[in-house]
ROSE-870776 format. One line per 10 residues: number of its first residue (from 1); their letters; for each residue x, y, z of N, C-alpha, C. Coordinates in steps of 0.02 Angstrom, whole numbers, plus 50000, padded with zeros to 5 digits. Layout:
BEGIN
NUM> A> X:Y:Z:X:Y:Z:X:Y:Z | ...
% end
This chain:
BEGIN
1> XXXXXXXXXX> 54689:53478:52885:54649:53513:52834:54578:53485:52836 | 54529:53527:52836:54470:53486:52855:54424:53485:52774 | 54397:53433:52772:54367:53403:52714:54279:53437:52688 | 54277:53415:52623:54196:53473:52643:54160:53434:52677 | 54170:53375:52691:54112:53346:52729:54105:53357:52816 | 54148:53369:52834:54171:53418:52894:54136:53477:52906 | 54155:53534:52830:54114:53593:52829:54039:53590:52839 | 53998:53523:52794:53952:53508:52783:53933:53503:52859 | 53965:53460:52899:53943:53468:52960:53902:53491:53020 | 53994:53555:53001:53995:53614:53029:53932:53659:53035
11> XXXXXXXXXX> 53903:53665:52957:53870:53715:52959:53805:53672:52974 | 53790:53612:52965:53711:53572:52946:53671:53591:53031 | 53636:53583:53017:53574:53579:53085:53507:53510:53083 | 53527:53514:53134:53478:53448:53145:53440:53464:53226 | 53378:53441:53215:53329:53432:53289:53264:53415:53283 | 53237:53384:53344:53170:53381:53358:53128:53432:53353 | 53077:53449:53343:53016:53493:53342:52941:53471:53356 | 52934:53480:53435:52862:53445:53436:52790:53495:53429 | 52756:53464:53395:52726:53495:53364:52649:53499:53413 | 52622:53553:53428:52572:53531:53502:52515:53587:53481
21> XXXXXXXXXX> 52459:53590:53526:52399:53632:53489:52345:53583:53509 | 52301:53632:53537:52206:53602:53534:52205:53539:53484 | 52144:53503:53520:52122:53473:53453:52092:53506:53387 | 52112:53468:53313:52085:53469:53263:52128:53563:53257 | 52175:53591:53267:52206:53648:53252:52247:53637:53197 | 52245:53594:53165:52268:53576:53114:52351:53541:53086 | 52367:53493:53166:52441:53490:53162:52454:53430:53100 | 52403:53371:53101:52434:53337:53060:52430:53349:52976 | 52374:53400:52977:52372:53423:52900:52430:53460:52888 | 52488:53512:52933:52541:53544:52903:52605:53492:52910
31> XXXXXXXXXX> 52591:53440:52952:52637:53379:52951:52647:53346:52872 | 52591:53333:52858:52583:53303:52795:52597:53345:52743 | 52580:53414:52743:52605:53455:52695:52675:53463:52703 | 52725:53469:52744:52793:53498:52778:52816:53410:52713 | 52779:53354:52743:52820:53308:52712:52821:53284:52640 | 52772:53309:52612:52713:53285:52538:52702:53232:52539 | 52687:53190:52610:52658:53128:52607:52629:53129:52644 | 52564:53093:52633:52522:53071:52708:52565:53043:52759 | 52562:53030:52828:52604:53002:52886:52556:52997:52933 | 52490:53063:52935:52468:53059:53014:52387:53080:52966
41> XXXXXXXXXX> 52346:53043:53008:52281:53044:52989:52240:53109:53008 | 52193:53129:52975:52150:53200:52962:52084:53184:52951 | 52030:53219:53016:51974:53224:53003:51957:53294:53039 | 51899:53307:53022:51861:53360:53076:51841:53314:53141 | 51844:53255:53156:51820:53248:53205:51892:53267:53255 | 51855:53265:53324:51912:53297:53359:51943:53223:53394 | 52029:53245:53408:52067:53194:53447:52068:53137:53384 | 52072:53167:53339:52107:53096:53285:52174:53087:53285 | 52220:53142:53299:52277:53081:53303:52269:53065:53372 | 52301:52974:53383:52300:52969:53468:52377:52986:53487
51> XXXXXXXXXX> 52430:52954:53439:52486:52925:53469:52548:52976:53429 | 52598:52997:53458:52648:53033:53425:52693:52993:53360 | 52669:53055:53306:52701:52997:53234:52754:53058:53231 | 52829:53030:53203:52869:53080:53189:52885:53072:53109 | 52898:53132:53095:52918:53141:53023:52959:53182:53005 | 52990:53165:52949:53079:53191:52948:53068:53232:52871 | 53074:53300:52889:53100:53348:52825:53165:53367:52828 | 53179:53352:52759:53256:53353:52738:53235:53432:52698 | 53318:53466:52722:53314:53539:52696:53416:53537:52656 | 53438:53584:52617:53496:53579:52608:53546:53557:52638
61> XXXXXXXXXX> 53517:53600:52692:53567:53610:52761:53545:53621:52828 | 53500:53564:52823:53463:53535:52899:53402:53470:52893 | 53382:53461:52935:53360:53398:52957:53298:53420:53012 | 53247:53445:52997:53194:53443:53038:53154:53392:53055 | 53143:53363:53140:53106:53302:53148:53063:53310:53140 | 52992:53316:53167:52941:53343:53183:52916:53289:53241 | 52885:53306:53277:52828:53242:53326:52748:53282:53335 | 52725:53241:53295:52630:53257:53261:52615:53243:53340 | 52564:53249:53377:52563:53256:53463:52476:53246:53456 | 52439:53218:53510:52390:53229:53517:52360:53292:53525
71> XXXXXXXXXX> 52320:53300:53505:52274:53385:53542:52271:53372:53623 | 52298:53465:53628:52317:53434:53707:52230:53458:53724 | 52218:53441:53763:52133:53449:53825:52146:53445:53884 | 52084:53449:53920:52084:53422:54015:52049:53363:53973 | 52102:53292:54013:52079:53245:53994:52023:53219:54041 | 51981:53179:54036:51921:53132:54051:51910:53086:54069 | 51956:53034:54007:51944:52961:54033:52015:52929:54020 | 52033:52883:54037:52067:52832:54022:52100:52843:53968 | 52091:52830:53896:52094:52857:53848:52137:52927:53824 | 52102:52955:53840:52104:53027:53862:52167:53057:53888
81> XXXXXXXXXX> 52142:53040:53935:52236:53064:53994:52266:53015:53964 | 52284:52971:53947:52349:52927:53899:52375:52973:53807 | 52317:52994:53789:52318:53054:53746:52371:53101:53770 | 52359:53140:53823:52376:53213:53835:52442:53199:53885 | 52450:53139:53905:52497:53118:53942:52561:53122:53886 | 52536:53084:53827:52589:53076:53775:52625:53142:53738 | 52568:53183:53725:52579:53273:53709:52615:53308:53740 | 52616:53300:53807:52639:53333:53821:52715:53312:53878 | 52680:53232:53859:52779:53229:53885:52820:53230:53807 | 52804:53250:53748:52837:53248:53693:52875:53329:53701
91> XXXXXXXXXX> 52836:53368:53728:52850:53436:53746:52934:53464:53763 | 52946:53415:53821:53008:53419:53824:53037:53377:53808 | 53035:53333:53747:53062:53286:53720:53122:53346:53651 | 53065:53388:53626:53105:53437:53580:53151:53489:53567 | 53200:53507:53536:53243:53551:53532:53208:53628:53542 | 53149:53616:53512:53117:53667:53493:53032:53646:53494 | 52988:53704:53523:52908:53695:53522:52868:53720:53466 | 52829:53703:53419:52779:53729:53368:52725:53731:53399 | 52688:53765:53419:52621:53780:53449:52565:53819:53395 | 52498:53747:53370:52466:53759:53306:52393:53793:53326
101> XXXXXXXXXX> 52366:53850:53324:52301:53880:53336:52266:53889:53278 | 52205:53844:53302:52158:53862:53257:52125:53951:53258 | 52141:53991:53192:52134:54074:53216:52051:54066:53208 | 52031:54030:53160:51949:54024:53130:51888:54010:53198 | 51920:53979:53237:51881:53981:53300:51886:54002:53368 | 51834:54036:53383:51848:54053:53488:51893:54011:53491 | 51953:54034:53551:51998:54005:53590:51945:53960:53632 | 51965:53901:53623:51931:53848:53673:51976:53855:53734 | 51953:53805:53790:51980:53817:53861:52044:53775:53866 | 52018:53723:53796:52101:53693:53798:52157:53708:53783
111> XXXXXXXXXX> 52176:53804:53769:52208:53823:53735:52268:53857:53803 | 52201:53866:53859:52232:53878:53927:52253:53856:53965 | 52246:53768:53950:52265:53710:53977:52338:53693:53942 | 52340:53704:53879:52380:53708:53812:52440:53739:53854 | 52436:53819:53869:52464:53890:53871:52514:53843:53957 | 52472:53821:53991:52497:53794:54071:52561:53775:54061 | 52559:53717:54013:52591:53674:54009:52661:53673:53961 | 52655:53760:53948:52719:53774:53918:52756:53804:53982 | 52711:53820:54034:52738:53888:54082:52844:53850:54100 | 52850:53798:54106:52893:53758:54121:52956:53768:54062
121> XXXXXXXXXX> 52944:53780:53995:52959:53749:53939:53032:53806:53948 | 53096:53765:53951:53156:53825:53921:53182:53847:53854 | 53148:53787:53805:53165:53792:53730:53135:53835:53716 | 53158:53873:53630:53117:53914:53595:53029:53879:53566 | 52998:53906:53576:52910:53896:53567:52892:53954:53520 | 52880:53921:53459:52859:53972:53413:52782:53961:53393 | 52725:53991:53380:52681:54003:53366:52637:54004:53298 | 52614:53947:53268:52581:53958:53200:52502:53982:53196 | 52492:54027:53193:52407:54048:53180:52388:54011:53127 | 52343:53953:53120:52343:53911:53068:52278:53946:53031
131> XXXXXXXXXX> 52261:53937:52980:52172:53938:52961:52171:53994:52918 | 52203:54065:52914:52206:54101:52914:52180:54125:52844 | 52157:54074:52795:52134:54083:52749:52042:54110:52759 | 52023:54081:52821:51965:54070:52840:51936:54129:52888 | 51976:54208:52899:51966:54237:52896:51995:54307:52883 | 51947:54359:52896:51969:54423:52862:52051:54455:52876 | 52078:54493:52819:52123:54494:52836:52169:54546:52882 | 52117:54588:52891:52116:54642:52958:52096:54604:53006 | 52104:54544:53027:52097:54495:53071:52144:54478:53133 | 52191:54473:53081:52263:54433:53090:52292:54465:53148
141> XXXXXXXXXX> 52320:54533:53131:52343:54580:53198:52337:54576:53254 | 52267:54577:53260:52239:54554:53314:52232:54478:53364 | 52243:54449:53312:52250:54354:53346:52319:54349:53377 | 52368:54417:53330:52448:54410:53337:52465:54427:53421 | 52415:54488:53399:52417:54528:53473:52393:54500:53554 | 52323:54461:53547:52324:54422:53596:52343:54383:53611 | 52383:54351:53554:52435:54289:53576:52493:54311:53596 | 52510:54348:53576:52585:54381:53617:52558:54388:53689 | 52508:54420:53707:52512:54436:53770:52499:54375:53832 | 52484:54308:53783:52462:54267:53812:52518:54223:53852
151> XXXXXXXXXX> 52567:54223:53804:52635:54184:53807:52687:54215:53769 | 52759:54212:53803:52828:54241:53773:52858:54214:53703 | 52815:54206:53648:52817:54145:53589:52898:54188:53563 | 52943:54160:53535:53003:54164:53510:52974:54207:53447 | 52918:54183:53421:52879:54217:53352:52834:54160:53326 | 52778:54222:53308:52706:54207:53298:52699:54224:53222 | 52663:54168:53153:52685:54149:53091:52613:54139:53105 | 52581:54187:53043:52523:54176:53022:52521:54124:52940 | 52480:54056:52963:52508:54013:52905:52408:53995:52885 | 52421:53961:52830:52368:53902:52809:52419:53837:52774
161> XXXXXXXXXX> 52400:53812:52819:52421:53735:52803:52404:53693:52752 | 52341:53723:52751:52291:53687:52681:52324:53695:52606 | 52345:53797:52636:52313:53819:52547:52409:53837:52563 | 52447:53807:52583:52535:53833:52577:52544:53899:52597 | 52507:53937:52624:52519:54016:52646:52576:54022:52694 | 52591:54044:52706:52683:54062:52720:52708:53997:52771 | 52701:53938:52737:52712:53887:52746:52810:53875:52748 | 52816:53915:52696:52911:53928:52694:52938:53972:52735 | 52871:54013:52760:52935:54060:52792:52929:54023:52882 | 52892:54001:52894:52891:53962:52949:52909:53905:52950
171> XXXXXXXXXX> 52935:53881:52922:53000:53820:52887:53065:53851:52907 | 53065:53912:52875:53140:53954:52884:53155:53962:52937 | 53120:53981:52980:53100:54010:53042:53122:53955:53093 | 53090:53898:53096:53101:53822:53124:53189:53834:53127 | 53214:53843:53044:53254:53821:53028:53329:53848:53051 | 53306:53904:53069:53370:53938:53097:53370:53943:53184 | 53320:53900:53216:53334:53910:53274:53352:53820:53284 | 53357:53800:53250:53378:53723:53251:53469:53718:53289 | 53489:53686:53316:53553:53688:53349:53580:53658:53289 | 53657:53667:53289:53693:53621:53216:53696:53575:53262
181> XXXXXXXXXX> 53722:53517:53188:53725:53427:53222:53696:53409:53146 | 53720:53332:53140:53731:53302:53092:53675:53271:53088 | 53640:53240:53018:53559:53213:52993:53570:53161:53060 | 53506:53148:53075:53485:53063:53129:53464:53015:53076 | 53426:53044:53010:53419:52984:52997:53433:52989:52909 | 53419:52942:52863:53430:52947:52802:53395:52971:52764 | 53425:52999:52714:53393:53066:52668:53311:53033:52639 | 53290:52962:52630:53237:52937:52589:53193:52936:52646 | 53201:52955:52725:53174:52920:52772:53120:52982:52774 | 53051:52956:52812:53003:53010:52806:52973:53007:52872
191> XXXXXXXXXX> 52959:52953:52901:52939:52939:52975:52970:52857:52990 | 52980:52861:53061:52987:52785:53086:52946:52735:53096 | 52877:52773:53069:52825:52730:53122:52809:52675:53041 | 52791:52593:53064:52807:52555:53054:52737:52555:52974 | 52731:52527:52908:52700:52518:52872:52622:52487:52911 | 52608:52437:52959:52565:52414:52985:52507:52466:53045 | 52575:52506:53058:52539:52571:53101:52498:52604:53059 | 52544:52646:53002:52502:52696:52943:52457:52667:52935 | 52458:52604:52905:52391:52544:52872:52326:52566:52932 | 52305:52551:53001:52295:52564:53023:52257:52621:53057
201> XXXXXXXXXX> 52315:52669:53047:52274:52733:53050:52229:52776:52991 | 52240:52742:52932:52220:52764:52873:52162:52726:52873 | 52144:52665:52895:52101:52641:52906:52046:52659:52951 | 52040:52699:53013:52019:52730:53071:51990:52800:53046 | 52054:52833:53005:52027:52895:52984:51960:52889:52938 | 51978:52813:52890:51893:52836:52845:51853:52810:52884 | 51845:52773:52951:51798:52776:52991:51776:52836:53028 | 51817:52889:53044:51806:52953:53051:51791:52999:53002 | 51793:52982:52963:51766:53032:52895:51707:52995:52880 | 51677:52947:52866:51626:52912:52850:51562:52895:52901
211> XXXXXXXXXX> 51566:52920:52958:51522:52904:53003:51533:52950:53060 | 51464:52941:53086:51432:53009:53116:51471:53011:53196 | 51436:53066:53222:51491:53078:53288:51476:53039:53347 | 51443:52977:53351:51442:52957:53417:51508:52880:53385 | 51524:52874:53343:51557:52827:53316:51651:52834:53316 | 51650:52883:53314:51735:52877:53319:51790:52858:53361 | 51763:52920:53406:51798:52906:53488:51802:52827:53480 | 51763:52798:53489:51755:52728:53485:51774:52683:53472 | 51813:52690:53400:51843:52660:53372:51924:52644:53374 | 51934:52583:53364:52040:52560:53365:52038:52522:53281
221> XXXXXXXXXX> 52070:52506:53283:52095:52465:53246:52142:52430:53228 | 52162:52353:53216:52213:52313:53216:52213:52291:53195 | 52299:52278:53150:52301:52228:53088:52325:52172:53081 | 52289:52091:53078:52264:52049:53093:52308:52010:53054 | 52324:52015:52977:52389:52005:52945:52408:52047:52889 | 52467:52051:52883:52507:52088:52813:52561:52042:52777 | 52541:52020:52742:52577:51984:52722:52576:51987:52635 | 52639:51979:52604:52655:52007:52519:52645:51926:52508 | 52602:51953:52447:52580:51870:52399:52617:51900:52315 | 52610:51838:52269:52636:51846:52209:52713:51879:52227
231> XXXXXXXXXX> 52757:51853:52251:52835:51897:52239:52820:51966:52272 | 52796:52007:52293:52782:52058:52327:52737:52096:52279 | 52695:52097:52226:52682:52130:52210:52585:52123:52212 | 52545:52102:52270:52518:52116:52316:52505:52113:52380 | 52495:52149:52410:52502:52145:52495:52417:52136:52512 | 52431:52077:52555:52372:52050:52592:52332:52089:52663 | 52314:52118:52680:52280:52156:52735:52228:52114:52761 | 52201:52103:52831:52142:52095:52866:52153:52146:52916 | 52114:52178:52927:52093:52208:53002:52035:52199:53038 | 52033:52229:53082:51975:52228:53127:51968:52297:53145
241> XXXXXXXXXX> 51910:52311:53152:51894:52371:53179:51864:52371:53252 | 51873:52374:53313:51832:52373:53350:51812:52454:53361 | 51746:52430:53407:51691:52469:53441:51687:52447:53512 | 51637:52501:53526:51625:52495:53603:51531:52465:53608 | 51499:52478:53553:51428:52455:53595:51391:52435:53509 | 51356:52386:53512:51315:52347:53462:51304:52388:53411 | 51262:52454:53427:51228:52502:53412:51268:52531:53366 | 51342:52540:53372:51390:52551:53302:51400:52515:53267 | 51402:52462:53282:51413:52409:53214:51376:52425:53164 | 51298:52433:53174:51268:52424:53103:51284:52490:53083
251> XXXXXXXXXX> 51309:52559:53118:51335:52627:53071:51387:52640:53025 | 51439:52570:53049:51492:52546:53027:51481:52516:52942 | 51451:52453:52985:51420:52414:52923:51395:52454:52847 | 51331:52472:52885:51294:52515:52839:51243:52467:52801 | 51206:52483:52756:51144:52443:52750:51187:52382:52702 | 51165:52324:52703:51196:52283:52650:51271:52287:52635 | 51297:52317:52712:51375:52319:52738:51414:52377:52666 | 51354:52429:52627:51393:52482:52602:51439:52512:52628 | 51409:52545:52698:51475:52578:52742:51531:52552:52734 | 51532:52498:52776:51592:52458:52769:51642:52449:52704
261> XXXXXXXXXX> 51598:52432:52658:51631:52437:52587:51671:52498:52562 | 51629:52555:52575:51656:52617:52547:51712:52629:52590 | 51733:52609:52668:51775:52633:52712:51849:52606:52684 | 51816:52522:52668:51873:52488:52644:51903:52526:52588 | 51863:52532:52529:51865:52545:52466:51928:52620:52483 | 51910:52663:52497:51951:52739:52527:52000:52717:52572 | 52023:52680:52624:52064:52664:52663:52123:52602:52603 | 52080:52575:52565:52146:52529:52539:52183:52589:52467 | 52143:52628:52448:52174:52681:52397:52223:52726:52424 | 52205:52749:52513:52282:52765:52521:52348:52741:52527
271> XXXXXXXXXX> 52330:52661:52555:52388:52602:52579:52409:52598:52520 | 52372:52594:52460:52420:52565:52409:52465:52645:52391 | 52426:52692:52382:52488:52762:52384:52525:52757:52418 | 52538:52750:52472:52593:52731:52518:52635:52685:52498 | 52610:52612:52489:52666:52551:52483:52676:52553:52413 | 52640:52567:52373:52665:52562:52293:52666:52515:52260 | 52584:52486:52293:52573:52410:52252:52520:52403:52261 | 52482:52324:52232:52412:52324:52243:52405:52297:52323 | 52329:52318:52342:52318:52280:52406:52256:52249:52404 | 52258:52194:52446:52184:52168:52441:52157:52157:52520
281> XXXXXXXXXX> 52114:52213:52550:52110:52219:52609:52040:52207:52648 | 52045:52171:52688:51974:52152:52718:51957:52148:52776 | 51912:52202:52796:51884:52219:52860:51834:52183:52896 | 51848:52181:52948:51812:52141:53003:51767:52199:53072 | 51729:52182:53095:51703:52229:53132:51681:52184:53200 | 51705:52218:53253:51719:52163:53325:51694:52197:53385 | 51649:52200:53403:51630:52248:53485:51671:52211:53544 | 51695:52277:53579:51717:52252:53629:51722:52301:53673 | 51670:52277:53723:51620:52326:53773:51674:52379:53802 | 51674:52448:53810:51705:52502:53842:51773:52502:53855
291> XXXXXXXXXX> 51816:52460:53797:51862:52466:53785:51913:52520:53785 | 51888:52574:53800:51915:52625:53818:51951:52671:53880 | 51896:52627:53911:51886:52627:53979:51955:52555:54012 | 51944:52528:53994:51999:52481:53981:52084:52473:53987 | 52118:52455:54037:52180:52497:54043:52209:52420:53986 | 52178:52355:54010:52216:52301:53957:52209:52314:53897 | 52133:52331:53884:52104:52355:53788:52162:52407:53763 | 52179:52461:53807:52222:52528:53788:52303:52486:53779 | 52308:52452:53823:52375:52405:53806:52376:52372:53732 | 52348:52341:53717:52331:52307:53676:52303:52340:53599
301> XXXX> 52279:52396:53613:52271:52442:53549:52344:52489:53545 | 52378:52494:53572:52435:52551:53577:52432:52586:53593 | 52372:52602:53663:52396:52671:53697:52406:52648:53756 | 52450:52659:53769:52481:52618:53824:52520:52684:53844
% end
């Protein structure tokens, strides 16, 4: 006689979903919405996330992974191709493909580079027109239409990520092409990636939000210590920020090291939303010449 937890089973679904798209098309903003927590960092600058963060939505009766992916490009440098290397070996890492277009702008060329690199793909690849708040709505049809003809998408879901626009029905959608199979991980769990990582990238992002565009690319960051003082109820932070050339430091800094202050100030208000305590966090700023370029520096920052 089989038990309901059997049935429960039976019917549950569980899988990967990697999540892939141009830069800045908006994957880690519907990541973070899909989870109602921050997990993966958001700017307009382009190629902010570097490294694949996964995050786990729990549904009645399924278990969606997700894997947040770099913006795929023709890579450049060092850097770069370790980026798109990671994107797109996550590709066939998934049960299933989410492919995120920005509709608000010309198709860039990385979208054809994007389109290549599914030609291979045997899973279902479904299609989100993201933005869609951002234009007209005799628009849409048409984005639908050249994307169909572009690639065999399973189905094409006109969403805004921002403002929740059919954010559920492309949830649903995910949700029924998911294979059954039992949760991977536990119902409280939201991503694997480690408290010192997030710290980190939340840290990087207000350097990308706070400073101008020859400064980002540029930037890593590493955390130097974490350690809980008073019984746990504050957590100690140092980082470092490195750069690649003198000339950013003082953009970093800022006059009388304001920059710096305000970066801290916004980067420790999300850590403590996250950990759920006070933090007392203090930034350091370190050049270290073309580190990018760098196959030991890329070891050593985590893109390896």
């Amino acid at each position: 006689m089989n038990s309901p937890a059997d049935h429960l089973t039976k019917d549950f679904k569980s899988g990967y979903i990697t999540i892939t798209g141009a830069p800045n098309a908006g994957k880690s903003t519907l990541l973070n919405h899909l989870l109602g927590e921050k997990i993966s960092i958001t700017s307009k600058k382009p190629q902010t996330t570097r490294n694949r963060i996964l995050g786990v939505v729990h549904r009645p009766m399924a278990q969606l992974i997700f894997l947040d992916t770099p913006g795929v490009h023709k890579p450049k440098d060092p850097l770069s191709i370790r980026m798109v290397g990671e994107a797109v070996a996550a590709i066939s890492d998934g049960d299933l493909v989410l492919v995120i277009a920005d509709v608000s702008k010309p198709l860039p060329d990385s979208e054809a580079f994007m389109l290549q690199q599914l030609k291979p793909v045997k899973k279902p690849v479904l299609l989100a027109l993201n933005k869609i708040d951002l234009i007209p709505k005799n628009q849409i049809l048409m984005f639908i239409d050249q994307w169909s003809m572009a690639y065999p998408f399973q189905a094409i879901i006109p969403i805004s990520a921002k403002h929740d626009i059919q954010v559920d029905d492309l949830l649903s959608k995910m949700e029924a092409l998911l294979p059954p199979g039992p949760p991977f991980f536990p119902e409280e769990t939201l991503t694997d990636a480690p408290e010192r990582f997030i710290t980190a990238e939340m840290i990087r992002e207000k350097v990308f939000r706070l400073t101008g565009q020859e400064v980002p690319y540029s930037t890593a960051v590493t955390i130097d210590q974490f350690s809980e003082e008073k019984n746990g109820a504050l957590i100690k932070i140092h980082a470092t920020i490195h750069l690649e050339r003198d000339s950013q430091k003082g953009i970093v800094i800022g006059k009388n090291g304001s920059k710096l202050k305000k970066i801290g100030e916004d980067a420790r208000k999300d850590i403590e939303r996250m950990l759920g305590t006070k933090v007392f966090l203090k930034l350091f700023v370190r050049i270290q010449k073309n580190w990018s370029k760098d196959t030991k520096a890329l070891r050593k920052f985590g893109y390896s």
